[in-house]
C-alpha positions, 0 to 999 in steps of 0.5 A: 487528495491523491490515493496510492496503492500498494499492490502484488499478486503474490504475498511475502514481497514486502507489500505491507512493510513498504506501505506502512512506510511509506504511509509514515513518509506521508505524513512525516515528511511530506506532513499530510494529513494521511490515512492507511486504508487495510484492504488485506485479511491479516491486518498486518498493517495495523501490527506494524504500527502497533494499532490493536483494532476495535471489535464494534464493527467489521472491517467490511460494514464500510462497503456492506452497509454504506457505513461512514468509514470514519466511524472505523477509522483508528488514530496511531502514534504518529502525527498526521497519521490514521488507520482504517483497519482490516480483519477477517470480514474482508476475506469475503469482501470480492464476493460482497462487492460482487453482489452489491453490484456496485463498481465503484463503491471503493472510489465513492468512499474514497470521494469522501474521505478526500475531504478529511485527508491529503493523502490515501494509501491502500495495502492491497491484498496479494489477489486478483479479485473484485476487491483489487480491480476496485482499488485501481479504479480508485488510485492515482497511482499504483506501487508494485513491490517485487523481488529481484528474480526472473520472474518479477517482469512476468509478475509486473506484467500481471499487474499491468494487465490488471490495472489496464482491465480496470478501465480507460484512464487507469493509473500509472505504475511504479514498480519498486524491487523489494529486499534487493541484496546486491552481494547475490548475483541474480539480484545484482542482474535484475538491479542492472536490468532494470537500473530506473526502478527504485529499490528497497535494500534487504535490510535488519531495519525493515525486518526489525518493523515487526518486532519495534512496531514501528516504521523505519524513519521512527527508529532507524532513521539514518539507516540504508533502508530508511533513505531508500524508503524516503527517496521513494516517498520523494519519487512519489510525490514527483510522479503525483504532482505530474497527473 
């Protein structure tokens, strides 16, 4: 089992678009039994792929209680793949992590759901909190959306300080330029600088996932953005196979 994290300290990046995606790519193309796990407050995950969440129990019992996540866990439409939901109980979790005490609670439950599934993929919340540093002590690998502009070395820099704070042998870093336009010349330049990052093309495709509730490859699978999004699973699964 391998647990990927989708991570930004700033929202509006495509963070949850790219996870959903690439959750789809897990377990569509590579076939893994997958899970999604919802760590951001506005469920946005769960919309996407047309999941309405369950009302028995918080998002954060999980963590509060040691309640086993399976008990949350939602099948969707797809093969192979579930989702753990979000709501509003995790905008509180940093500070319930904090009382606990507890490190590595994110990493224990993550321990067990390895025996259910292959691949574990986590749409961080946009933060720089307890919740964030315990999803880098639990990832293999962590994937950084950013947007093609001058500050997105400074913004990846702020991620790498943060996955190097969580401790020897943190995961490595991929980062990803999001909603790449290259007919705009600033967006051009940052292609150009920094050549070797994938890059995800600002496309209808993705921005029509939040009105079919679907991921790309599900309805636009021939489409610019679709191919991008597989090439990157594939970048993905290569880099994994490495650790």
């Amino acid at each position: 089992m391998a647990s990927i994290a989708v991570y930004s300290v700033k929202g509006g990046v495509g963070k949850t678009t790219l996870a959903v995606n690439l959750a789809w790519c897990s377990a569509t193309i590579s076939r893994r039994k997958t899970l999604l796990w919802d760590l951001d407050a506005s469920n946005g995950s769960g919309f996407l792929l047309g999941v309405d969440p369950r009302k028995k129990r918080s998002a954060d019992s999980v963590f509060a209680d040691g309640s086993e996540p399976l008990r949350l866990v939602q099948a969707t439409g797809y093969a192979n793949l579930d989702l753990l939901p979000a709501d509003e109980s995790i905008r509180t979790l940093d500070r319930q992590l904090d009382r606990i005490g507890k490190k590595k609670r994110l990493a224990k439950l993550v321990e067990g759901l390895a025996k259910h599934y292959d691949r574990i993929i986590f749409d961080c919340p946009p933060v720089l909190n307890e919740v964030s540093a315990q999803v880098m002590r639990a990832a293999d690998l962590v994937i950084v959306p950013l947007p093609p502009s001058p500050l997105s070395a400074r913004a990846f820099e702020v991620v790498v300080d943060e996955v190097r704070g969580s401790g020897k042998g943190h995961p490595p870093i991929l980062p990803v330029l999001s909603m790449v336009d290259l007919r705009r010349s600033l967006h051009k330049e940052a292609r150009e600088a920094n050549s070797k990052w994938p890059a995800i093309p600002l496309a209808s495709a993705v921005e029509q996932c939040a009105v079919e509730r679907k991921p790309v490859g599900a309805f636009a699978p021939r489409s610019p953005a679709a191919r991008a999004i597989a090439q990157l699973w594939t970048a993905i699964e290569r880099k994994l196979a490495q650790k």
